[in-house]
Every structure is written in C-alpha cells, then in structure tokens.
N, C-alpha and C positions, 0 to 999 in steps of 0.2 A: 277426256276420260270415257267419255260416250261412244265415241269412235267406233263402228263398227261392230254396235252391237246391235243382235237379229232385233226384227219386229217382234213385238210382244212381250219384249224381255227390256228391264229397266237393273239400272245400276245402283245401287243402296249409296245416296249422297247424305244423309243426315239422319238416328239414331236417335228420339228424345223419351224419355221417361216422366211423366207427368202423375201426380194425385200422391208422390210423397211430403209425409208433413215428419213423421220422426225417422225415419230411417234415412241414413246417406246414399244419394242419388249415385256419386262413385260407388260404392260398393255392390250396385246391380249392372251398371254396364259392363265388367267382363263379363258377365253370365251370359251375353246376348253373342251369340254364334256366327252373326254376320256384322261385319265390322265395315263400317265409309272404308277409301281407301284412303291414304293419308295424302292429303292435295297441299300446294303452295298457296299461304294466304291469299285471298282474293282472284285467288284464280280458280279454272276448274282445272288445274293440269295438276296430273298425280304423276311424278316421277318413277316411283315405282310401277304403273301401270305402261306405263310408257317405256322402260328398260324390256320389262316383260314382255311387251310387242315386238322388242325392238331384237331380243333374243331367241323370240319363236319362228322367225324369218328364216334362221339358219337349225331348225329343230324338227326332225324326220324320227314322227313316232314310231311309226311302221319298220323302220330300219336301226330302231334303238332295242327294240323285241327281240327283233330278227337275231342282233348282237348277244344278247344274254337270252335267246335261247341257244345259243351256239355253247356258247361259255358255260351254262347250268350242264348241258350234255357233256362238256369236257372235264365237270369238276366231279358230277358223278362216273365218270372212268378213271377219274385219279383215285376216288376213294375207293372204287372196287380193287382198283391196281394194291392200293394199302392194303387193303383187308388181306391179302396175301403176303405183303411183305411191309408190316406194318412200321420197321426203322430205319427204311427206305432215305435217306438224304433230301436226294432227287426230289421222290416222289413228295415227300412232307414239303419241300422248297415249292414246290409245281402248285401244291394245294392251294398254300397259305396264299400265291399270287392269284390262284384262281379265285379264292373265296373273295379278295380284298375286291379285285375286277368284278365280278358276281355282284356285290356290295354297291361298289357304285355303279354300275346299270344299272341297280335294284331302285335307288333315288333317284339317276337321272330319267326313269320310266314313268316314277312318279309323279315329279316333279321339275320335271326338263331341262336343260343344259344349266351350264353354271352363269350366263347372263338369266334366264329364267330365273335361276333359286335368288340373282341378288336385287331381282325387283318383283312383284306379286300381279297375279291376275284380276281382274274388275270384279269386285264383290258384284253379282248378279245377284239379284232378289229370290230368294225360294221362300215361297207361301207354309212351307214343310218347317224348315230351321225356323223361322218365322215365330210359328206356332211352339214347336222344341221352347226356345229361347220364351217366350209366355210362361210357358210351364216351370221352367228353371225359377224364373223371379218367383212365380207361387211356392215353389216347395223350396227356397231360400226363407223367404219370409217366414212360412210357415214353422219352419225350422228354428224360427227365432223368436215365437211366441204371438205372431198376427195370425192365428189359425182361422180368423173369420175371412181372410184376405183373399179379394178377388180381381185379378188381370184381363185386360182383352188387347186388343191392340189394332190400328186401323194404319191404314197404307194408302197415302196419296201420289199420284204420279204428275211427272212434267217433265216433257220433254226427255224421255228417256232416262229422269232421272225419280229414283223415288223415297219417300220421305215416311220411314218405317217412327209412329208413337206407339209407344205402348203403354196404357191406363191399368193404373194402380188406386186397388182402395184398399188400403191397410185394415181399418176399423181398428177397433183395442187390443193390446195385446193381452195376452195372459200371464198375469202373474203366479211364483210360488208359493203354494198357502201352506203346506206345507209338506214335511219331508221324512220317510219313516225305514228305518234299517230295519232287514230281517235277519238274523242267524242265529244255529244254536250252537254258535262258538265261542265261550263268553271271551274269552285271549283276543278274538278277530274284533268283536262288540268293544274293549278296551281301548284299544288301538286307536277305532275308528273314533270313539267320543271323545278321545284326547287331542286326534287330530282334528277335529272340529273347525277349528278357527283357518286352516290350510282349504278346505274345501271349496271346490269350485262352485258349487250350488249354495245359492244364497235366499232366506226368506224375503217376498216381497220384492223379488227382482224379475225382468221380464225372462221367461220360460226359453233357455236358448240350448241347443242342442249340442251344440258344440261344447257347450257346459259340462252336460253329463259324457261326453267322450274323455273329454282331458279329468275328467272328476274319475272315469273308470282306471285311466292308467295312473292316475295319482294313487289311488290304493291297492293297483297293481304293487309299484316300485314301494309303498311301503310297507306292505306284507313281506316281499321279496329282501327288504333291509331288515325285518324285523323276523327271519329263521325261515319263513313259509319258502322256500325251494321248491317245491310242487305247486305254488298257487301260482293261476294266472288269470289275465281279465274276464276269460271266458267263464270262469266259474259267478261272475258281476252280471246279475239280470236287472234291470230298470223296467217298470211299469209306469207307465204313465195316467194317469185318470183327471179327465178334463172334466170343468162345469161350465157349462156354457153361459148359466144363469150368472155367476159371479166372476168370470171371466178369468177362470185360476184354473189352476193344476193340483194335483199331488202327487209326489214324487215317491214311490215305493223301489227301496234299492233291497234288492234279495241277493244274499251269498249263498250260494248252493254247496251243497256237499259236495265231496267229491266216490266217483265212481272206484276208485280201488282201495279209499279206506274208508271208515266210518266218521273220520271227522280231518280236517285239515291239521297238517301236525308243523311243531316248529322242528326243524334239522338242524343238526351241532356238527361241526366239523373235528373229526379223529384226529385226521392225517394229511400231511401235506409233500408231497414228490414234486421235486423240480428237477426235469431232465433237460439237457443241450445235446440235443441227435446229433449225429458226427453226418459229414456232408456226404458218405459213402460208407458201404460196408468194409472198404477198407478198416475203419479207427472201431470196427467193432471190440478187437480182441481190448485196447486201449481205452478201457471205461476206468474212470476214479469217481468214487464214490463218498461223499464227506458229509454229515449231518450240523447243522449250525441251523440258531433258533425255532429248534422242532421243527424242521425242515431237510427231507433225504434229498440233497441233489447226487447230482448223478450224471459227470461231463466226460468226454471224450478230453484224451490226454487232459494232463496238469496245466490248463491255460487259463482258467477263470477264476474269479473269488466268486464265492458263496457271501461273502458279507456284502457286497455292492449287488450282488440280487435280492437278497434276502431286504434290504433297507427299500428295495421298490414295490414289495412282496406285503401287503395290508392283512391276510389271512393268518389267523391263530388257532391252536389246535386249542381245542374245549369250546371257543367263540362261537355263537350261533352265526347261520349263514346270515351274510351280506350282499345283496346281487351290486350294489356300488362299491364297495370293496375292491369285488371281483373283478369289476368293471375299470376302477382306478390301479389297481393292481395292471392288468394287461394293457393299460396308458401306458405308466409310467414304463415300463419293463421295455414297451415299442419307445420311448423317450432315449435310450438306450441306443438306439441307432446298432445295436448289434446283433440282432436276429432280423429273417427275411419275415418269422410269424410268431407270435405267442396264442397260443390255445389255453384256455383254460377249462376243464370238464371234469364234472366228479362222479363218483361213483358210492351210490347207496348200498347199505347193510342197515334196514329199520329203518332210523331218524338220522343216522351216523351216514356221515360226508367223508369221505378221502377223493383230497384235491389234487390233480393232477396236471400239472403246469406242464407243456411239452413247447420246447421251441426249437428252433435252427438256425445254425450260425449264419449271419451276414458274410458275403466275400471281402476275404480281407483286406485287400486292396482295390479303392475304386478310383477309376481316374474318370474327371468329366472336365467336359471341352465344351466352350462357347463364343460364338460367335456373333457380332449383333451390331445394333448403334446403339447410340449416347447421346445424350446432347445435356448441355448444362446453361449454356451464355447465347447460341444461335444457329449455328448452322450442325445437322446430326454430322458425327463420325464415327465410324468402325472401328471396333473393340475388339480384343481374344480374349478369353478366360479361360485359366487351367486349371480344375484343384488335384489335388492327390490327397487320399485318405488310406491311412491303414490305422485300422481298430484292435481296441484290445491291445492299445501299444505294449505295456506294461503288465498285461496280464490281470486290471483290475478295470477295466473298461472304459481303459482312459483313449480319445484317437488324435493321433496325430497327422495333420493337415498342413500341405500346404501350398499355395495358393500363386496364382501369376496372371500377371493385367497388363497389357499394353493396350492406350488409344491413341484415337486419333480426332480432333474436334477445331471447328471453324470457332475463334475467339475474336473480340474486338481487339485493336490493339490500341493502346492507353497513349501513343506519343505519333502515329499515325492515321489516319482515316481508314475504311476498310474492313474487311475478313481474313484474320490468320489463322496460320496452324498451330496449334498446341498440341504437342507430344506427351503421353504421359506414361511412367512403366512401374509398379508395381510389384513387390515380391515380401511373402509373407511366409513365417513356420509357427503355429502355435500346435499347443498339447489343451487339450479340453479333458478335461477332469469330469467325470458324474457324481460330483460329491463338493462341497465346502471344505478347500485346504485352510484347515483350521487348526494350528498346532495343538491349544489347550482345551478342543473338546472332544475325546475318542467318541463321543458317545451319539455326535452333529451326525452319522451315518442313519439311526435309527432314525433321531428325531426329526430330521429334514426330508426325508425320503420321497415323502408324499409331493412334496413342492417342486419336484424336475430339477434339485439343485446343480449347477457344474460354474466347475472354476476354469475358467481361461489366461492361458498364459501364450504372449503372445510379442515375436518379432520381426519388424519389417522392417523394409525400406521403400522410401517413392522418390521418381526422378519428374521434375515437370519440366518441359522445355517449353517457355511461352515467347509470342517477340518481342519482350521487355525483359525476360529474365532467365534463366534457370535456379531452379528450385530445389534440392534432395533435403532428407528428412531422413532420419533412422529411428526407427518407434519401438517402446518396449513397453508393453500393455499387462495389468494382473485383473481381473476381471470377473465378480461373481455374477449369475444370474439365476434364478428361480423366479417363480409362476403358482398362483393358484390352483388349487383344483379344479375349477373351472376354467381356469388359463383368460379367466376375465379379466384378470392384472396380472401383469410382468415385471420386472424387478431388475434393473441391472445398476451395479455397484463397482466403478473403476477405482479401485483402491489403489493403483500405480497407471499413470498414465506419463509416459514421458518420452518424449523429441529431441531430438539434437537438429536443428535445422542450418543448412548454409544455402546462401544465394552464391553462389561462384563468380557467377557473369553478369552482369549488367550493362544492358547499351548504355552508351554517351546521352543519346534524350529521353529516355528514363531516367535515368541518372542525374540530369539537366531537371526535369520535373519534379521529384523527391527533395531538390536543393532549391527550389525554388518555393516549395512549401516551406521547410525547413527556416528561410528566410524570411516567412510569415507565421513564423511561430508553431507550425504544423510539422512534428517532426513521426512524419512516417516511416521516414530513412531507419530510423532504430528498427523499425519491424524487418528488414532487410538485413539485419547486423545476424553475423553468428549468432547462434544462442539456444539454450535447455531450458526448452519448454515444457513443466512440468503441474499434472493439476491430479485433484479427486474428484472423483462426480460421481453422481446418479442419478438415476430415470426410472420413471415408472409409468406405465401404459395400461390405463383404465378403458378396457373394451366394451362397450354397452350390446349386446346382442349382434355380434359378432359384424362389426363394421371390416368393411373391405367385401364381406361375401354380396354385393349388390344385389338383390334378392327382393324381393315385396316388402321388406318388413323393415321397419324403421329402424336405424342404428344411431350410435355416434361412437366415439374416440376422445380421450383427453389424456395428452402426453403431458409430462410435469419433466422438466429435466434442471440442474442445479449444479456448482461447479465451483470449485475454489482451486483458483491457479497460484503456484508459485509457493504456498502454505508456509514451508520449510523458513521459508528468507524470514518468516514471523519468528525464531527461533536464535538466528542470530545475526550478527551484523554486515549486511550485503554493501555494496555503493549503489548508488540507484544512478539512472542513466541520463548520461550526462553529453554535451559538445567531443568529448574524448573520448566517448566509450568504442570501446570496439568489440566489445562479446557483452551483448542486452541480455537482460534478465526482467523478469515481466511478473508481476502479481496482480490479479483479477476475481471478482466473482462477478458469477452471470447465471441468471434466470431466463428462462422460456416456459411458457405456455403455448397448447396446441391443441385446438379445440375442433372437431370436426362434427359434422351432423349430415345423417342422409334421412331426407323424408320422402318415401314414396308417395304418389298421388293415384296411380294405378300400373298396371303394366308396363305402362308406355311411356309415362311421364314420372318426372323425381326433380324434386329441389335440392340441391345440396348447399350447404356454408361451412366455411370453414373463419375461425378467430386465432389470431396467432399474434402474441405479445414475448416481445425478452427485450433482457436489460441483462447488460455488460460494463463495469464499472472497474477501471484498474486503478490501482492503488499503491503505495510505499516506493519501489525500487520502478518500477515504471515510469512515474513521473510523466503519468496521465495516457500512456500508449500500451495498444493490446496489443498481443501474436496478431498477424493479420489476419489468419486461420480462426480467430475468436472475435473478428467485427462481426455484423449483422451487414447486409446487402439487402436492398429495394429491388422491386421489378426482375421479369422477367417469364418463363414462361408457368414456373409454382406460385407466383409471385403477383405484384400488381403487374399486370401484363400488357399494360399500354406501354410499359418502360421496356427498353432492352431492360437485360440483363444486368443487375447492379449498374444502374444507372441514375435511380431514380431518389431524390434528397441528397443531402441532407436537410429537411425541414424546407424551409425558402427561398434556400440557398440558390443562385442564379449562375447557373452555366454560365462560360465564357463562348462567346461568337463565334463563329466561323468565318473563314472570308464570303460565305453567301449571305450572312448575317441571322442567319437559323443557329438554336443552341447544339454547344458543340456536347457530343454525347461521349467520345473516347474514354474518357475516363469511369472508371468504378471510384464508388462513395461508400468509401467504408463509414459506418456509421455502428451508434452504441448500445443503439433504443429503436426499437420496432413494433410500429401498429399496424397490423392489415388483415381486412378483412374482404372474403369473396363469398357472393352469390352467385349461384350458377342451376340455370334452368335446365336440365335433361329431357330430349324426346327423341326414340326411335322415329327413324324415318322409313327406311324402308331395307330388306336386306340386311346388309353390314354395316346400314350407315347409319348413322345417328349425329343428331344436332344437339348446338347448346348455346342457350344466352347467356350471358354473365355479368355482371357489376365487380368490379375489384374496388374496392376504398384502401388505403392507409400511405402509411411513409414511415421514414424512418429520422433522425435525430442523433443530434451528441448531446454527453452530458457536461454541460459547462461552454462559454464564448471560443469558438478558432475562429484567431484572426482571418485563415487563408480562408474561410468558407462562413461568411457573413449571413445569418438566418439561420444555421444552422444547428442552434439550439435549441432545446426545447423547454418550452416556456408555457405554463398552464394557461395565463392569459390570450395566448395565439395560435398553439398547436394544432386546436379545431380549424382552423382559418386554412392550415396547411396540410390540411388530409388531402392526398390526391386520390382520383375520383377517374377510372379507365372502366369503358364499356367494349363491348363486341360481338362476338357470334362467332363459333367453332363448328366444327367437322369433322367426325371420329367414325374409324373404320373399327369395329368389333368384332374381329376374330376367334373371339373367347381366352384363347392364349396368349393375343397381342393387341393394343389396341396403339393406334396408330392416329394421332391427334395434329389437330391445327387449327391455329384461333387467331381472328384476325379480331385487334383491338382498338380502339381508339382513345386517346385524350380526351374527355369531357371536361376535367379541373384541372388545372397545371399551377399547381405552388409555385415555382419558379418565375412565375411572372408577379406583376406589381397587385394588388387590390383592387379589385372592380377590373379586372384585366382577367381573369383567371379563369373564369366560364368559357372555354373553345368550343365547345360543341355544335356552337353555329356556324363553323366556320369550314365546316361540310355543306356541299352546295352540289348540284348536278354536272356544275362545269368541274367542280373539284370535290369526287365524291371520297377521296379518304383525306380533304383538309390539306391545308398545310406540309409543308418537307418534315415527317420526324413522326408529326402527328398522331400517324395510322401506324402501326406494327405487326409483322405477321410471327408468330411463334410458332415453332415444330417441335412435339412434342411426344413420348413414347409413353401409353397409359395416362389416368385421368388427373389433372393438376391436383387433387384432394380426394 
C-alpha cells in the first residue's frame, strides 16, 4: 500500500479517537475526512489501492482533457445550431449524445477510468484535512451540549506509514434549565402548550441541536395542519443563553410576526377545482364538466368518474387548511397510477383558500419488457417478462394487465445426480380495481379512500417442465390490499385463491421414487394427483422506518402471513384421500412469521438478522399430505445456505449414500415446520464490491413420525440438538440497480449425522480447505439474501 509513494509523504494506516467517556466513538469517525484505505486482515495489502494502480497504467490525463475539450466545443455548436432551429430532431438527438459523452469525460477527468473509479487511491496524509477534521469533532460535540469541549490531535510516523490520534476532552455537558415561548398570538401559544408533550426539547436533557432543528419543523407541520397556510419555520427564531457557572442553557423560542400581515392568520378553504388536462390541444373543445362532493372537476371527454377521485381527494370546502391532507391527498391520487403528475396549489382572497387540483392523464397503454436472470435452487437462468397495461379500463380507474414469464434455470434432479434444466412459462390477465368491490357498502368509496384500497382479480396459468415432471396450474385469484398512511403496514386479504393443478408426465424413476415412499408410509404421490387447490389467506407487512431503503438508519420488517386451505370441504361431506383416489383434495392451515432487522454500525459496516418461523398442518380430507406448493423447504441460497437448495432436513433425518459413500443430496425435503435464523456481517470493500460474514442456524421438521424419513419429527425434547448451524463469507457487486451476490458456505453442525458426530467444522484443514465432498457450497444469488 506504500508502494511508491514520494519521500515525505506518508499514507494514513490507522485513525484513533481517544479521551471519550460519554459520547460514541462511532459517531465521530465519519466526521474525520481522511479515511485508512480498506486493507486485508493482516496484511498491508489494500486491494482497492492496488486496482487503482493497476487502472492508472492504462490512464492519459492529458488526453482525457484533450477529449472533452473537443466535445464541450461541439456541444456548444449544437446549442447555438438550436437556438435557431430549436425542434430540430437531429439537432436535439446530436445534443442529448453530446451532453451524456460531456458527462462522462466530466467523471472520468475526475476521477479516471472505470478500473480507477472501481478501486480508490492511497489516502496520503494532509496536515490541512487533518486539522478540518479536529474542527468537525469540536463543533459536533459542541453541537450536542460539550461546549466546554477541546480537541488536538498528534501524528506519528513509520515507515511510510502514519498514525493520525486525535484527543478529545468533552468536560460536562450542558443541560436544559429551561425553556420559554414568545408570541403575541394566543391561537399559535394554544397549539404550542397542548403540544407540549410532542416536543423535541426536553427539561434537564443534554443541550443538542439537532433538537431544536426537528423541534423547528415539528411546529412548522403543526401550524401548517392546524389552518396557518402562510406560516413557515423561518418565522421560528431560537436564542440560546448559556451559564457557564451551572453548566445549562435557556432556551428562548420567539414566533415572529409576520411582514405582510399584522398577525399570522388561520386560512379556510372556499373551493375546490379538479381538472384532467387533455394530452393536446386537440380534446380542448371536448371538456365535461361535473361537480360531486363540493368539488368542480372538469375532464377531457366523458372518460373518468369524479367519485373514485373525489374518495382520494381529503380536502373540504369550510375545513381549515391542512398541509398533510394536501400532502395525502396528492399520494393517494399518484396511487392511482393514472396521471403522469398531480399539482396541488391554491389561491388566496383574505384567509379564503380555492384549491386547485391540476393533473394529466397517464398513457394509456404501457408495455414493459424484461429481461434478466433468476435463480431459485442453483445455477442462474434467463428470464423474459412482458406486461401490458391499459388504464381507466372501465372508465372508473380500474387497469387492466397482463402479464408473461418464460425461464430458464439449472435444478437438481431428485432421481439423478447433476444439474438440470427447468423450463417455466407463465401467463396472466387481471383487472385491478381502486376501490373495495364490496356489494353491501356504497359508501366503502368515501370511507377507505385514504388507505390506497384496490381489489384484484385475477387469471393465470403456469407450465413447469422439471426432469421428474411437468407441472400446469390454472389460477383464479380475488384479492384486496390496502396500506396505512404511512404505508408502514400493508394489508393483503386473498378472499379466493384457487388452482386446478395436473402433473401430466412423470418419469419411470420419479415415479419409482414417490412408490417407494408410499410403501413406507409417505404418500407424496397424492400431492402429484389432479386436484383444486383451494385457500383464504392474508398478510400483513409492519415496516419499521422504512426497511429495504439500506440507508444509515436502523430499520426492520415483520411479515405475519395466515392461511386456511380447503375451508369449504368443512361444510360438507368430501372422501378424504385414500390408496384409490385419483383427484386429491387437501385441507391445511399454515402460519409464518418473518422477521428482519438491519443495524447499521457506520457507513461502511451493518449487521443484519433475519428470524423466520411457519407451520403447515393439513387436516380432514388430506389425511395428513399438503399441496406440495404449501410444504416449507430448508437451505439454499435465502435460506440456511451451507444446504443446496431444499435439501436440508427433515430434523435428523439421515440422507441415504451414495456409491462414494458421501450423503446423497438429490432429493428435496419437503417438510411442515421451519426454524431459521441468519446473521450476516456487511462491509464495503472497495468500489462495487462489498463483503459479508454470516452464520445461518435452523431446519425444518414434520408434524407427527414418517416412517420413510426417521428423525424427522419434531420433538421438544431434541429439536435443539438438530438446529443446523452453516457459516461463510460472500462477495457482492453493488451496482445500486443490481446487486449481484455470491456466498461461499460451509457446514459447521450437520444434524444428519449421529450425536457427538455432528460438529464438522474441523474437518477444514489446508490440505482440504473446503472439508469434506458436499461440505462447502457455493450459492449465486441476485440482490441480498434478507
């Protein structure tokens, strides 16, 4: 990492912060400007510093200039060419290329070729940032109520490398002694004293600034909900007055007048106009104009309902303003998927509001195309995807979609050794509704509005070709979903869910395999049979600060999903499935939970877990066998990921051998009952790349003894004994749009072996550093397991 760097100049290998007692030491190292570069344990070798050499080799700055000054001169002769003929094709085509080319010269100028950008230069020590970065820790601290707080910082060198500390002495902080409102508006004075207990300034807490910022926009937003239209933060003055002798503050909050009236006023809303612009002056003469719930819309041709806008539309005439109203109002209305924009702006007379709603239509028809991999069990395969949408099918905002999949993906096969192909083709038509098709409530339009309600109805079909079987499916779905206003819960309610499935084909040793359970008491073979697979479910999705957006800030997820198959046959007299049946019929309920959590540790680093538990339990006409579509599956690459893919359990249960005498893994274990839980260590590396450590623990279980698969129950007294236990380390390219994964795992605990036999993990050695035939598993995988 030192390599070639001039005399006198040292490379920033270590970063320490010393003399904190209350503050977190994380939270001052991003403040520090110059950053170690990220090196390989125990070594000094940084790979991205070494990428970065290894990319400037082939990097002529002189002649990257040279390029985009060429190119800035051509793109100012396209726009002069414009300025004259500004609808020019050509010209606008010519531009857009020039500017995009322009664009990246502009970064690669910067910051050098695209081997340069995917690895980083040798932080070199500047005495300047240095100092920057000192300053930053003080006015952090200070910021946060250590205003006695004093920094220095000293720089040791060796060998070309150097060893930046920087010394911190906090001393006490300052507490709030107290807190004092000024205004002479007593309406704004009421507000504020009611809101009290909302406040972000607290007496007798330490003095932190970031306090009084979200304290200023908290009674922004609630002036702004409670009529004030004209107020904003800017009119919120804060004083602060320190004692040094008691080591406090007081907090002086002043509301100023404002400049064009003599006092801040609440605004009542008159009127409300909602227009849909027509896509051209063409449909001008073609305006219809209809008033519903004191509301003038006003559309191009007879194509819309005013009642399914009007139901997303939160604003009432007499209502003081609401700036959340407004705000949920131009949600939900964009929820709608049929305008390209919704505006909302009003217009004053006095205190009096007229609300002006202005949107424009979406194109009617949109077709999108996709193309990509997949992978589910092992090896990726190439996908299509087509949808087709046309909106406003019905002229109440309802669209109608529909949809088309064909893949292609590398599968084990269950009666061979190996990697197959699995063919899959997809085809779908549903109508999505903006509203709860509810026959006995007219009135569910109003009252749901606010929740993003829509009904889905929905018809497919799927073909799978695997090499054990083929598969088709004919699916007919009814489907409500709605959402909070803050869309922190999601709601979905499959009131009709129901399949017609047939296997057509089945090989001879498939076929041979499924009869060979069957004669152990294991009758899988029914799941294979014809049959109407029918359930109700629903799901609901509790988002804790918005999980998924991987961000700084600490999130999680808890999915709850719930399920009763079959329902009906409780109603009246089925046969339940027997040696003779030939069209299965199946009753079930099944639970899952889905727990996730992301904690960041700084920029660079993040822990993530995920806990995920369900239970599947069939009943009556089943005679103990689910759809196989509703087992649960072990391992793979979302999964415990030392296991292929559904491979991993049931419980203790002991694979059969192979002729090399290693467990035979071909087969999937469907199973009833599932524990598993993964840790996983996140750190950027360097570029695009990023590393991860992980632990995966659980397995899976039936409910009740099968003969064919011996341990494979689950049993309070032993089911700890049979948590399997897979470790590894992964490798993720982050592209922002794609992220592109691979985890190599290992066996550490293998249930499937006998007691005191089960711990593997030593059985990694240099001569055999991934163990054992089966052992080690590589998984490939598109975006992050959790």
């Amino acid at each position: 990492m030192t390599k070639n760097i001039p005399e006198g100049e040292y490379v920033i290998f270590q970063n320490d912060i010393t003399g904190l007692d209350q503050v977190n030491q994380g939270d001052l190292y991003p403040l520090l400007i110059q950053e170690p570069n990220t090196r390989i344990p125990l070594t000094n070798i940084s790979l991205g510093v070494n990428i970065y050499r290894f990319g400037k080799n082939f990097y002529d700055s002189a002649k990257v200039a040279g390029k985009l000054e060429l190119k800035k001169e051509a793109l100012d002769s396209i726009r002069r060419a414009r300025g004259e003929n500004p609808d020019n094709r050509k010209l606008i085509k010519k531009q857009d290329k020039l500017e995009s080319r322009v664009e990246s010269l502009e970064k690669k100028a910067e910051f050098g070729n695209l081997v340069m950008r995917t690895g980083n230069p040798a932080t070199v020590l500047d005495s300047a940032d240095t100092k920057v970065s000192t300053t930053e820790i003080r006015n952090y601290l200070y910021n946060r109520g250590y205003m006695d707080v004093s920094t220095n910082f000293k720089v040791e060198t060796k060998k070309k490398k150097a060893f930046v500390t920087y010394e911190v002495e906090e001393n006490e902080p300052y507490l709030i002694d107290s807190i004092y409102v000024r205004s002479d508006n007593e309406e704004i004075l009421g507000l504020l004293n009611s809101s009290k207990p909302e406040s972000h300034l607290k007496l007798h807490e330490n003095y932190n600034q970031n306090n009084i910022v979200a304290e200023r926009n908290r009674i922004e937003d609630l002036l702004k909900n409670n009529g004030f239209f004209m107020f904003s933060k800017s009119f919120i003055e804060y004083n602060v007055f320190q004692d040094t002798s008691k080591k406090s503050v007081v907090i002086e909050e002043l509301i100023r007048k404002p400049t064009f009236a003599e006092k801040h006023e609440v605004y009542t809303i008159d009127s409300i106009y909602f227009r849909v612009n027509p896509p051209s002056n063409d449909f001008i003469d073609q305006k219809i104009s209809r008033s519903y719930r004191d509301i003038d819309f006003s559309f191009y041709k007879d194509r819309y309902s005013e009642k399914i806008f009007s139901s997303r539309v939160f604003l009432d005439s007499g209502n003081v303003y609401n700036r959340s109203e407004v705000l949920e109002s131009q949600r939900q209305l964009n929820n709608l998927d049929l305008f390209r924009f919704v505006n909302i702006s009003f217009d004053t007379v006095g205190t009096s509001l007229t609300a002006k709603i202005q949107t424009q239509p979406n194109q009617k028809y949109q077709l999108t195309n996709q193309l990509g991999l997949s992978i589910t069990e092992q090896l990726p395969g190439p996908f299509f995807s087509a949808s087709l949408r046309n909106r406003n099918f019905f002229r109440a905002g309802e669209i109608l979609e529909f949809n088309f999949r064909a893949g292609l993906e590398g599968v084990a096969s269950a009666t061979d050794q190996g990697v197959y192909q699995s063919r899959e083709i997809g085809t779908s038509a549903s109508v999505i509704f903006p509203r709860f098709l509810m026959p006995f409530s007219p009135r569910s339009l109003e009252r749901y509005g606010r929740y993003n309600p829509n009904t889905r109805t929905l018809i497919g079909f799927n073909y799978t070709n695997r090499p054990e079987y083929t598969r088709s499916g004919l699916n007919g779905l009814i489907s409500y979903t709605w959402a909070t206003r803050s869309n922190r819960q999601q709601y979905t309610f499959n009131l009709l869910d129901i399949n017609y499935i047939r296997t057509p084909q089945i090989t001879q040793d498939f076929l041979d395999v499924l009869e060979e359970l069957a004669n152990q008491g294991n009758n899988l073979i029914w799941s294979f049979l014809p049959s109407i697979v029918s359930s109700i479910s629903g799901q609901t999705i509790i988002n804790f600060n918005r999980y998924g957006e991987f961000e700084t800030n600490r999130s999680s997820l808890l999915k709850l999903f719930v399920e009763s198959g079959g329902t009906s046959f409780n109603f009246f007299n089925a046969p339940s499935n027997n040696e003779t049946t030939d069209f299965a019929r199946f009753q079930w309920l099944k639970l899952q939970a889905d727990f996730r959590k992301y904690l960041p540790i700084d920029k660079k680093q993040t822990f993530a877990y995920r806990l995920n538990f369900g239970i599947a339990q069939p009943y009556g006409v089943s005679n103990g066998i689910l759809p196989y579509e509703k087992y649960f599956f072990a391992g793979g690459g979302t999964s415990i990921r030392a296991w292929q893919a559904r491979r991993l359990g049931p419980g203790s249960y002991t694979p059969p051998l192979n002729e090399n005498g290693y467990f035979d893994y071909r087969f999937e274990q469907p199973s009833e009952m599932i524990i598993e839980s993964m840790l996983e260590y996140r750190r950027k590396l360097v570029g695009y790349f990023d590393m991860a450590l992980f632990i995966d623990a659980g397995n899976a279980w039936n409910i009740g003894v099968e003969d064919s698969r011996p341990g494979g129950d689950f049993r309070i007294n032993r089911f700890y004994k049979e948590i399997a236990v897979g470790t590894g380390i992964g490798l993720r390219m982050d592209f922002d749009f794609l992220i592109i994964r691979l985890d190599m795992a290992t066996k550490a605990i293998d249930p499937a072996r006998p007691e005191g036999e089960r711990w593997i993990l030593n059985k990694l050695s240099f001569k055999r550093p991934l163990g054992e035939k089966g052992q080690t598993v590589f998984n490939f995988g598109i975006g992050y397991p959790f």
